[in-house]
Residue frames as qw, qx, qy, qz and C-alpha x, y, z in Angstrom:
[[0.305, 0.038, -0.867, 0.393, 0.50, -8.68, 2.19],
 [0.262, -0.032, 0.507, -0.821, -2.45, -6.91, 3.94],
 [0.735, 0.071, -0.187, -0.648, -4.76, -8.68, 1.81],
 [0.703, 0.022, -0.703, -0.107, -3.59, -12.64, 2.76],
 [0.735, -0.614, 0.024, -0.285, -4.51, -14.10, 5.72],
 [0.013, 0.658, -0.739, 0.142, -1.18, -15.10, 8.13],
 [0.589, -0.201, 0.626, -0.471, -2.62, -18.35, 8.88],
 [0.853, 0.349, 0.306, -0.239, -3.32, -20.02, 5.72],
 [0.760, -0.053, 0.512, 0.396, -1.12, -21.85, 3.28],
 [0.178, 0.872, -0.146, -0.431, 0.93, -19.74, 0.85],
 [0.657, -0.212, 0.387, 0.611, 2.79, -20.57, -2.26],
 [0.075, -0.826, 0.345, 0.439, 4.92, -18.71, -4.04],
 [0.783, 0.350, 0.428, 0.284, 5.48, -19.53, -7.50],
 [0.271, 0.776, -0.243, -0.515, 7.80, -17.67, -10.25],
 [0.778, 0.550, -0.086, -0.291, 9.65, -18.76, -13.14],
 [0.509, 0.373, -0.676, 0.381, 12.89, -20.00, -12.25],
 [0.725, -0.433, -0.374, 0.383, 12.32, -20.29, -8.13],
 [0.545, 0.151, -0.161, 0.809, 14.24, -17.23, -7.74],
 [0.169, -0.354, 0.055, -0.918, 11.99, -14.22, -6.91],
 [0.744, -0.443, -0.315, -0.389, 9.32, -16.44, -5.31],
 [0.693, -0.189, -0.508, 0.475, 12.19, -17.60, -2.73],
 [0.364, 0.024, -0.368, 0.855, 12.69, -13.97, -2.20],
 [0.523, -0.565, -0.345, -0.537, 8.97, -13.63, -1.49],
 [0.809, -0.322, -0.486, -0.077, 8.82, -16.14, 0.68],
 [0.594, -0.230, -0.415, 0.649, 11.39, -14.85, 3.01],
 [0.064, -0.207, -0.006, -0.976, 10.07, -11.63, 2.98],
 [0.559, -0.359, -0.299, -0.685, 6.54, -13.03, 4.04],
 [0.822, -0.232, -0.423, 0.302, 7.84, -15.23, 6.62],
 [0.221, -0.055, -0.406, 0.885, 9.83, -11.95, 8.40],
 [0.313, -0.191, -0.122, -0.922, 6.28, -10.61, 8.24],
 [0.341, -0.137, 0.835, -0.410, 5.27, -13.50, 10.75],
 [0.799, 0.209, -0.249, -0.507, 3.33, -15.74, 8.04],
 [0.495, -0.528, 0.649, -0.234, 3.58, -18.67, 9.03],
 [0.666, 0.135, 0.716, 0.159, 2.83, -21.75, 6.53],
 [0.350, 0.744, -0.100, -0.561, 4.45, -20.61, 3.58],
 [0.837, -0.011, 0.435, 0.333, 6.17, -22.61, 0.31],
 [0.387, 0.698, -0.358, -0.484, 7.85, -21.47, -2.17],
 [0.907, 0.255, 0.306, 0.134, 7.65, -23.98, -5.46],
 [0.636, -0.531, 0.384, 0.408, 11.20, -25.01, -5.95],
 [0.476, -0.106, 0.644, 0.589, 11.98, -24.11, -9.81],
 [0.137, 0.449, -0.028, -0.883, 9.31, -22.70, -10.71],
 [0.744, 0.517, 0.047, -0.420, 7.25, -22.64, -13.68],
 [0.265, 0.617, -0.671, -0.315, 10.47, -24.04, -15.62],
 [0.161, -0.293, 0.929, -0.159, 10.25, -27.39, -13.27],
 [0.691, 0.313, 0.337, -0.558, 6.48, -28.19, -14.58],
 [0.256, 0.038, 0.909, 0.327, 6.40, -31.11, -17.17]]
């Protein structure tokens, strides 16, 4: 975390949606403010 800037757009990608959600809420209690996490994951990519 000490290396991204709190101000700039974040996503959060894993393979199923699961660990990247539990980024994202972890980087968001760490006052980041425009994060995403991508909803399915790698699985949901065509």
């Amino acid at each position: 975390m000490d290396k991204l800037e709190h101000d700039k757009e974040i996503a959060v990608i894993c393979q199923s949606g699961m660990r990247s959600l539990k980024a994202s809420k972890q980087l968001k209690k760490n006052q980041f403010t425009n994060v995403v996490n991508v909803r399915g994951g790698m699985n949901s990519w065509k």
